[in-house]
C-alpha positions as CSV (number, residue, x, y, z in Angstrom):
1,X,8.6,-3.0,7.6
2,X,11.7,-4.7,8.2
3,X,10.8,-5.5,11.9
4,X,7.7,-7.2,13.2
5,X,5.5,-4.9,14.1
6,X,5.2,-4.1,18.3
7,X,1.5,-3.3,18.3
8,X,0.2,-6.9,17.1
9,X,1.5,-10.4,17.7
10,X,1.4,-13.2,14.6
11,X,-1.2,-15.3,17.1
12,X,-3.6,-12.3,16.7
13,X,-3.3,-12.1,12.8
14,X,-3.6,-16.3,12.8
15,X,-6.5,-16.2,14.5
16,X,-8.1,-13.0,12.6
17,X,-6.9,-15.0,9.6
18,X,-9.2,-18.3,10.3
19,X,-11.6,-16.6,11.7
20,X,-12.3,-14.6,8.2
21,X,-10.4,-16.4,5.7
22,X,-9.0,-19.5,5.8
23,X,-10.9,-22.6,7.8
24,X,-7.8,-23.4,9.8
25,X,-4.7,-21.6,10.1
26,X,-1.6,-24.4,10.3
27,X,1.7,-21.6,10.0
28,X,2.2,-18.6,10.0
29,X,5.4,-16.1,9.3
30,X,6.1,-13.0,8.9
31,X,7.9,-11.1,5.6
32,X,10.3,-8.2,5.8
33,X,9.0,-7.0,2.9
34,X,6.6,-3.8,1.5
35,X,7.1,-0.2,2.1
36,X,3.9,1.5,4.4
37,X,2.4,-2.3,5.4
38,X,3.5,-5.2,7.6
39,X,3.3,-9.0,5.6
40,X,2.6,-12.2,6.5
41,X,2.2,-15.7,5.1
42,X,0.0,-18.1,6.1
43,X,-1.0,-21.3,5.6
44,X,-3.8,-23.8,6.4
45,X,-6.3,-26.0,5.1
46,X,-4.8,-26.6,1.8
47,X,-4.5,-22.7,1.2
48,X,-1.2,-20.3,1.3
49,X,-2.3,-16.5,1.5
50,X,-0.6,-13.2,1.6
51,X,-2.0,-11.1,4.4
52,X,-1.4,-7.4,4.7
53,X,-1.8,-5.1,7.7
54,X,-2.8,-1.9,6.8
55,X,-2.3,1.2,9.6
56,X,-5.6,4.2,8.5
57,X,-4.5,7.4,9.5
58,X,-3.0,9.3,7.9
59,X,-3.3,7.5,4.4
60,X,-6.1,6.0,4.9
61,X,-9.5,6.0,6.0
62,X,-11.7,2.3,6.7
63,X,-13.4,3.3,3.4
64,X,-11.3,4.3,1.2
65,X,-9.0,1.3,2.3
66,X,-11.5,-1.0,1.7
67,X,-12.3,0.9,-1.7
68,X,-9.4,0.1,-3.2
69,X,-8.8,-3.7,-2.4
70,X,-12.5,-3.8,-3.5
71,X,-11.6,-2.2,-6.3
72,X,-8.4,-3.8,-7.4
73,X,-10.9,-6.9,-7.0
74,X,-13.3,-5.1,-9.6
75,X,-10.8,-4.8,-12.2
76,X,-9.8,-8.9,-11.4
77,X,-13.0,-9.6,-12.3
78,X,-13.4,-7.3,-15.8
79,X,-10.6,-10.1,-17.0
80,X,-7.7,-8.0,-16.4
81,X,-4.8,-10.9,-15.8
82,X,-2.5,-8.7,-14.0
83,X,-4.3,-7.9,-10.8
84,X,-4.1,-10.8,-8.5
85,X,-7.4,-10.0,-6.8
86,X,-7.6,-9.9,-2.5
87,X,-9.7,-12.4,-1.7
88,X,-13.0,-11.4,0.1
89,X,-13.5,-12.6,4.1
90,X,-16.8,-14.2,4.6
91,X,-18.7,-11.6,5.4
92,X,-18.2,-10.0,1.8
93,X,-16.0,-7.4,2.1
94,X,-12.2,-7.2,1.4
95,X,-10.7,-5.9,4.8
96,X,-11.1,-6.6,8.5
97,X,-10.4,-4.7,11.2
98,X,-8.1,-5.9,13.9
99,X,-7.8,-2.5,15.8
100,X,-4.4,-1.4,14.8
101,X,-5.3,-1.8,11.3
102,X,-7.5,-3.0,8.7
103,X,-6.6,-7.0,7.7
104,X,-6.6,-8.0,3.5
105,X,-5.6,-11.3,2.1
106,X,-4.5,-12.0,-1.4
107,X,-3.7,-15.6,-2.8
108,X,-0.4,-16.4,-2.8
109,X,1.7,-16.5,-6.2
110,X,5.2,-17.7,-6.8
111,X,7.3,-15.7,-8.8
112,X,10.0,-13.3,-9.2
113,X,11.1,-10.0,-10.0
114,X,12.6,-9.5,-13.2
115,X,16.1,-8.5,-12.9
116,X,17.2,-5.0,-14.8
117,X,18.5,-6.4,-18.0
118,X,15.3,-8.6,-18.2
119,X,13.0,-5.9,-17.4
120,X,14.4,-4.0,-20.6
121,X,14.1,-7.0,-23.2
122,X,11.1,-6.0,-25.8
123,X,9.1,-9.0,-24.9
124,X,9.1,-7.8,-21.5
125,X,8.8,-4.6,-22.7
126,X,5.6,-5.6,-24.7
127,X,4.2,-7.1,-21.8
128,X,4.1,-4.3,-20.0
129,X,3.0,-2.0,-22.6
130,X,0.0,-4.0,-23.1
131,X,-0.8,-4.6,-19.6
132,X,-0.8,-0.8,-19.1
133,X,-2.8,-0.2,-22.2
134,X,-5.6,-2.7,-20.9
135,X,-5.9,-0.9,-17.6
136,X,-6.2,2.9,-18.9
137,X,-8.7,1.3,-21.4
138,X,-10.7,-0.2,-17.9
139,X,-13.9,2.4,-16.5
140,X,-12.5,2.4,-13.2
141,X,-14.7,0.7,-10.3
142,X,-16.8,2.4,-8.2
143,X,-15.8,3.1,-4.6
144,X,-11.8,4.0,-5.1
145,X,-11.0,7.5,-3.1
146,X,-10.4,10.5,-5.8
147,X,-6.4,11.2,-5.8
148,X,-5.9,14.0,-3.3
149,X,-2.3,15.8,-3.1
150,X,-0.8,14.3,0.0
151,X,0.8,17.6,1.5
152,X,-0.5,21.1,1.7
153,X,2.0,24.0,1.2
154,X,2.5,24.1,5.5
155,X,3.9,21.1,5.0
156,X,8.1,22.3,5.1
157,X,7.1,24.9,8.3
158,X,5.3,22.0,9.6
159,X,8.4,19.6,9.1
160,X,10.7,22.5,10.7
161,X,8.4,22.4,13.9
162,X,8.3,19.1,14.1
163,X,12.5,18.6,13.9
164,X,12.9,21.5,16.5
165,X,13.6,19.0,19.2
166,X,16.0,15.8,19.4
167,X,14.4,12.8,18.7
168,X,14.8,9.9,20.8
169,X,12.5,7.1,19.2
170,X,15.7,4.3,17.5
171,X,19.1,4.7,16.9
172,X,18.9,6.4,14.1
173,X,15.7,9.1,15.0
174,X,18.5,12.1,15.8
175,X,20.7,11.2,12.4
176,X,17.0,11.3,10.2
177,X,15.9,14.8,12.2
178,X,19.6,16.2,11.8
179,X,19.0,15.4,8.0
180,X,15.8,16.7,7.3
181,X,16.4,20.0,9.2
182,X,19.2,20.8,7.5
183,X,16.9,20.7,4.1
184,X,13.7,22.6,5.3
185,X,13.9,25.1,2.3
186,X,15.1,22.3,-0.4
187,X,11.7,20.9,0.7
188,X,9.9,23.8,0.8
189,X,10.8,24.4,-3.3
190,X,9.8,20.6,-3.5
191,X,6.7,21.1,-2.2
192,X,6.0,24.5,-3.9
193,X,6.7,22.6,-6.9
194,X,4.6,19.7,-6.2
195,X,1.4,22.0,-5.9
196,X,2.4,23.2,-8.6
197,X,1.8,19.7,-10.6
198,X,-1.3,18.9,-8.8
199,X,-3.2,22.2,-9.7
200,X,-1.9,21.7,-13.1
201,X,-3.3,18.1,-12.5
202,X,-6.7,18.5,-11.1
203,X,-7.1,21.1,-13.7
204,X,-7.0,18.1,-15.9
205,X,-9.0,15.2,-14.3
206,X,-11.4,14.6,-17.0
207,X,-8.0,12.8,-18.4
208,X,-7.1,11.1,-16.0
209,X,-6.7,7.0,-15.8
């Protein structure tokens, strides 16, 4: 997320931008920032906006993409003030697809993280609390994608089969593949383990948040 992506250019996500969201787009640049999404922000027609790029497979589907920023928008609307709502395209819903990925926008807020030793002062504390308490107390919306474990137990033999051969894709491909070959049965007791919390989890849904 670091590096622009290769697969889309910023003229492409201007002009899906203004074509969906804003009337005009004036500037547009892109942010190293996220973990799983490229970023942009872009301005135009009085407006700033945060645009995400979502890539579908293999954490997401169309729907269940557009589920969740529909969602998150649900909750906006029940009067929760933490969730800074996407804002919808004009045709109503909350993602576009531009072919590599699905398109959402979300206004953009200035701010900052807290530092560490802010993060742990009581009133932040509080804050926090409350804003958790709030949510668990929400019915959630209709539409969000049922949490699903993310690996099955093939997954380490899988990860050996897949590290077999050199990889040549950066600089640092054969470094990453050396690593996780070395650890093949480390992560097979991690993921032994993780089923383990997810059957104990789904055993317990009617719980769940």
């Amino acid at each position: 997320m670091l590096s622009r992506p290769a697969f889309i250019d910023d003229d492409a996500i201007a002009h899906a931008v203004a074509a969906h969201w804003l009337p005009e787009v004036t500037e547009i640049g892109y942010l190293p920032w996220g973990f799983g999404a490229h970023h942009w922000r872009v301005s135009g027609g009085g407006a700033t906006v945060f645009v995400t790029l979502d890539q579908l497979a293999p954490r997401h589907t169309a729907a269940s993409l557009e589920g969740a920023y529909a969602g998150a928008a649900a909750l906006a609307a029940t009067g929760l003030p933490a969730v800074c709502a996407p804002l919808p395209a004009r045709s109503g819903r909350f993602t576009v697809d531009v072919g590599p990925g699905a398109l959402s926008v979300t206004p953009w807020l200035q701010g900052r993280s807290p530092t560490e030793a802010q993060a742990r002062e009581p009133r932040h504390v509080q804050e926090v609390v409350r804003t958790l308490d709030a949510l668990h107390r929400t019915p959630p919306p209709d539409g969000l994608r049922s949490w699903t474990p993310q690996v099955g137990p093939e997954f380490a033999e899988d990860l050996r089969a897949r590290t077999a051969q050199p990889w040549t894709s950066g600089p640092l491909a054969e470094q990453a593949r050396e690593a996780l070959a070395a650890h093949i049965d480390p992560i097979r007791h991690w993921t032994d383990r993780y089923l383990e919390l997810t059957n104990k989890a789904l055993s317990q849904r009617n719980s769940w948040v």
